[in-house]
C-alpha atoms as one frame of an Amber mdcrd trajectory, in Angstrom:
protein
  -2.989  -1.997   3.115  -2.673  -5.334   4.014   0.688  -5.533   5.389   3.066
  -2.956   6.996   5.347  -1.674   9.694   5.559   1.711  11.123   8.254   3.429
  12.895   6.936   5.855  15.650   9.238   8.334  16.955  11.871   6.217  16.555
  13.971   8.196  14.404  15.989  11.549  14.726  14.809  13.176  11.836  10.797
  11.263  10.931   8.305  10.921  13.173   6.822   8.767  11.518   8.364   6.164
   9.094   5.883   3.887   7.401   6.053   1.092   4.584   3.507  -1.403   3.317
   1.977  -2.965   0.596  -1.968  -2.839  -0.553  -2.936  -6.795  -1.800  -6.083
  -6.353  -3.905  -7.915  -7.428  -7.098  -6.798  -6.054  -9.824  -9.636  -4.875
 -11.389 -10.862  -2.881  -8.752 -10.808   0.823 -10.338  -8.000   2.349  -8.452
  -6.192   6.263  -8.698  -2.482   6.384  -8.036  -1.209   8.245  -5.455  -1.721
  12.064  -5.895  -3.351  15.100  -4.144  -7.135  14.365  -3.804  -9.276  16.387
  -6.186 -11.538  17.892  -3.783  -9.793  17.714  -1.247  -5.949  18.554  -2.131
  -4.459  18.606   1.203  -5.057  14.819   1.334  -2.393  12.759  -0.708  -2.859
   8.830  -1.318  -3.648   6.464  -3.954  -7.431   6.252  -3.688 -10.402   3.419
  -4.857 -12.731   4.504  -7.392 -15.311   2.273  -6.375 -16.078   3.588  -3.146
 -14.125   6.682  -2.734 -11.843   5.984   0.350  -8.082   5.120   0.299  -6.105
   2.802   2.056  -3.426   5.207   3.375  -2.332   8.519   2.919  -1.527  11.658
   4.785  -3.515  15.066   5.586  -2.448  18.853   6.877  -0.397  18.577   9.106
   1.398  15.442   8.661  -1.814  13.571   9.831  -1.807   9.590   8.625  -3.783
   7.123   8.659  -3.943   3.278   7.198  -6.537   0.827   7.492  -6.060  -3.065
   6.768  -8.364  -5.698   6.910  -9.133  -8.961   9.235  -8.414 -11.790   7.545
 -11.938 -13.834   8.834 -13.848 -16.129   6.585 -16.298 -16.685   8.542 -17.082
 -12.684   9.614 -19.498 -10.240   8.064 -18.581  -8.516   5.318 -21.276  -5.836
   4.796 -21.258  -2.440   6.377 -19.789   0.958   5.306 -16.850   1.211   3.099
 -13.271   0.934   5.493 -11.783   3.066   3.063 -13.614   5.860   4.962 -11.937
   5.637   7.694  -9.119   6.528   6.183 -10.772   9.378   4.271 -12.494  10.828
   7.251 -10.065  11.710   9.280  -7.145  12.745   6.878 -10.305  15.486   5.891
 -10.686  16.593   9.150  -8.669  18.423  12.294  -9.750  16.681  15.385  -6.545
  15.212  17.016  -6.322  11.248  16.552  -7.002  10.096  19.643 -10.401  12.323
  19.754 -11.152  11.032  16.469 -10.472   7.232  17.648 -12.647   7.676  20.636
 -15.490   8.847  18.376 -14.917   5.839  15.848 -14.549   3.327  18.161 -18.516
   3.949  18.989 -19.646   2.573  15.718 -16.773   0.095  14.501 -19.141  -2.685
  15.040 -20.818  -1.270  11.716 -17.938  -1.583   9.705 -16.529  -5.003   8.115
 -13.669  -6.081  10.018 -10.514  -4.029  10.337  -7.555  -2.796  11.584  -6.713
   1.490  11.653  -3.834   3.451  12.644  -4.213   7.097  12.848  -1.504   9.369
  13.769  -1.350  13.469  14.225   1.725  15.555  15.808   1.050  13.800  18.986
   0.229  10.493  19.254  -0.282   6.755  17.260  -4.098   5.092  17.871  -4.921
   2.022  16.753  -8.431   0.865  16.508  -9.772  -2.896  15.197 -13.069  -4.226
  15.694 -12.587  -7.890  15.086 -12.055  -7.872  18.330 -12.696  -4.538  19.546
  -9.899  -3.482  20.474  -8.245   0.136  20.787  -4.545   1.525  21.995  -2.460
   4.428  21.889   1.107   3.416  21.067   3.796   4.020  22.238   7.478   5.049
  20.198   8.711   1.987  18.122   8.473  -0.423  15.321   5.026  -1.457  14.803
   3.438  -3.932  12.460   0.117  -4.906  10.375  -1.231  -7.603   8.519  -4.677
  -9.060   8.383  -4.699  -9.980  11.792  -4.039  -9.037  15.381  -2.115  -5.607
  15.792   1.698  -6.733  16.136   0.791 -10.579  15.177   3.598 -12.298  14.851
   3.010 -13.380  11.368   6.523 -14.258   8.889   5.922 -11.249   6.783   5.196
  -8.755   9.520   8.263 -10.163  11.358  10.434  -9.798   8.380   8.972  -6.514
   7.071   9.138  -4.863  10.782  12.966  -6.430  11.032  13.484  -4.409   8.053
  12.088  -1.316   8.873  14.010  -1.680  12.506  17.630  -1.939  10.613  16.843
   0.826   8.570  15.576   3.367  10.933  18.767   2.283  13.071  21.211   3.167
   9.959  19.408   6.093   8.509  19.196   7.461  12.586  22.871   7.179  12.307
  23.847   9.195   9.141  21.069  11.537   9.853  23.166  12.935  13.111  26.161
  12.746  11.217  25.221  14.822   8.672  23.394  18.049   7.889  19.357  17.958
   7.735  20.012  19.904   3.586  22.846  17.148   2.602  20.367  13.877   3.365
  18.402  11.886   0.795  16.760   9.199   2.311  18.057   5.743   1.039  14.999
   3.470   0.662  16.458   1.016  -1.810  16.384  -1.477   1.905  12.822  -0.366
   1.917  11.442  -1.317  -0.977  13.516  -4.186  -1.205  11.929  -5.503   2.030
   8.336  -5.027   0.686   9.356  -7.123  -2.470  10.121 -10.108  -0.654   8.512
 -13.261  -2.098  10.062 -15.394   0.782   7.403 -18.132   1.713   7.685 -19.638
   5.556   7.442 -23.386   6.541   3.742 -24.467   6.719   4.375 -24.805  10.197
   4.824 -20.750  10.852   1.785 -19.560   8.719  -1.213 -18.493  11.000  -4.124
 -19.881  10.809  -6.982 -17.819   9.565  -9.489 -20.544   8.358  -8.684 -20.113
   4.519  -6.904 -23.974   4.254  -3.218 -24.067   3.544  -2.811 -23.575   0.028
  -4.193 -20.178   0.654  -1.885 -19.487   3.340   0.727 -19.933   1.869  -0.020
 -18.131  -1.508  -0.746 -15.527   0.852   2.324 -15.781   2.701   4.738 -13.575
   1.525   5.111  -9.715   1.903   4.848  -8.969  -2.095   2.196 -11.352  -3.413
   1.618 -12.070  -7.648  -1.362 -13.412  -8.820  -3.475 -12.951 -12.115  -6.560
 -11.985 -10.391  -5.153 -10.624  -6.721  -2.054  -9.049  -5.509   0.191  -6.651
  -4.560  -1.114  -3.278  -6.072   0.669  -0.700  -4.529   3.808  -0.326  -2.132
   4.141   2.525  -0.295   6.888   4.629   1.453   5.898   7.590   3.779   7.978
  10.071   5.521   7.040  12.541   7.993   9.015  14.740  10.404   8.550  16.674
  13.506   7.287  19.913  11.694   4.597  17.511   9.674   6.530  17.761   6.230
   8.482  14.968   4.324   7.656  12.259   1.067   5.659   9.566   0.464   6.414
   7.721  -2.582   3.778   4.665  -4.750   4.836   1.708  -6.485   2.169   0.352
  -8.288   1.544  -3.236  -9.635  -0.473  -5.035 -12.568  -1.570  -8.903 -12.705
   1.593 -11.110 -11.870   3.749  -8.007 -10.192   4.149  -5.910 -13.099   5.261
  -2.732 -12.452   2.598  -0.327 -13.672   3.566   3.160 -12.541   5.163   5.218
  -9.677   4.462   8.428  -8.040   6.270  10.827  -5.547   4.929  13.550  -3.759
   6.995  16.025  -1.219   4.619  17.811   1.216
């Protein structure tokens, strides 16, 4: 992922409500979101090239979704941070066990930004700085930066998330857990915006301005790089619910979509 906001126990119905998009290059050999192979109780999109995925959820209800840090000038060698995604949806130890362990060797590990969450708790982990939390309920949000930066995309993709959570939370108490289909048409309209902010709102993460602002908005095209996936993930108190995939080709061409009820 390189963008998203999550809504942590901030719901009646989902614990956890999350939405984001994955910016990559396109060529990168990439499988669309589905149960693992060998390992079917993990479901996410996954990369080919080294193995990992980007987010996706485990028994349980477990998640977890890396992003990068946006740093030119920062390492970029180390062991793949699709892994750390990977690892723990594989395993049982509760997040914030898990987080403790990782946060040992982050240095290793090109920079990054995880959230990991089980039944219990939200940890986040980055390494560029070292940094770790455990979060509390609310909307929180993800780019290639700080946790909770307050980049224009984040802002407008957390805003988003906020107003739906607020109206779904409403119909959900007014109506029967069997009668409710979630609406995400506001979702995945939110992680199509193209909006691009004033030059004088765009962070500064040493990649010169023209880069910042291609960058800018939450659903990026490109020929090369992009938005390759945009994801929607449900889960309640009981560790069931949805995550749905849309996926994108050069230029934001739809490409394929996938839905998977756990």
């Amino acid at each position: 992922m390189c963008l998203l906001a999550l809504g942590w126990m901030h719901h009646p119905r989902w614990r956890v409500v999350m939405t984001g998009n994955r910016d990559e290059f396109h060529a990168r050999p990439t499988a669309a979101l589905a149960p693992w192979q060998d390992e079917t109780s993990v479901i996410g999109g996954r990369d080919l090239r080294s193995g990992g995925g980007w987010a996706g959820v485990g028994a349980g209800g477990r998640m977890a979704v890396v992003t990068n840090v946006r740093d030119p000038l920062a390492a970029q060698t180390g062991p793949s941070r699709g892994a750390l995604v990977a690892d723990f949806l594989r395993g049982r130890d509760p997040a914030a066990v898990h987080i403790d362990r990782l946060a040992t060797v982050a240095g290793a590990y090109a920079p990054f930004n995880l959230l990991l969450a089980d039944g219990h708790s939200l940890e986040f982990l980055g390494n560029h700085p070292a940094e770790r939390q455990s979060l509390g309920p609310g909307v929180h949000g993800m780019s290639n930066g700080a946790l909770d930066a307050p980049w224009p995309k984040t802002r407008r993709l957390m805003a988003a998330l906020e107003a739906w959570l607020q109206e779904d939370g409403v119909r959900s108490l007014s109506q029967s857990e069997r009668d409710l289909t979630p609406d995400l048409a506001p979702l995945w309209e939110a992680l199509a915006d193209e909006h691009r902010p004033a030059d004088s709102d765009l962070p500064d993460t040493g990649i010169g301005m023209e880069r910042e602002r291609w960058l800018s908005p939450a659903f990026i095209r490109g020929d090369d790089y992009g938005t390759r996936a945009s994801t929607v993930l449900l889960i309640d108190a009981n560790g069931h619910g949805e995550i749905h995939e849309r996926r994108f080709g050069p230029q934001g061409v739809p490409s394929g979509q996938s839905h998977v009820i756990f």
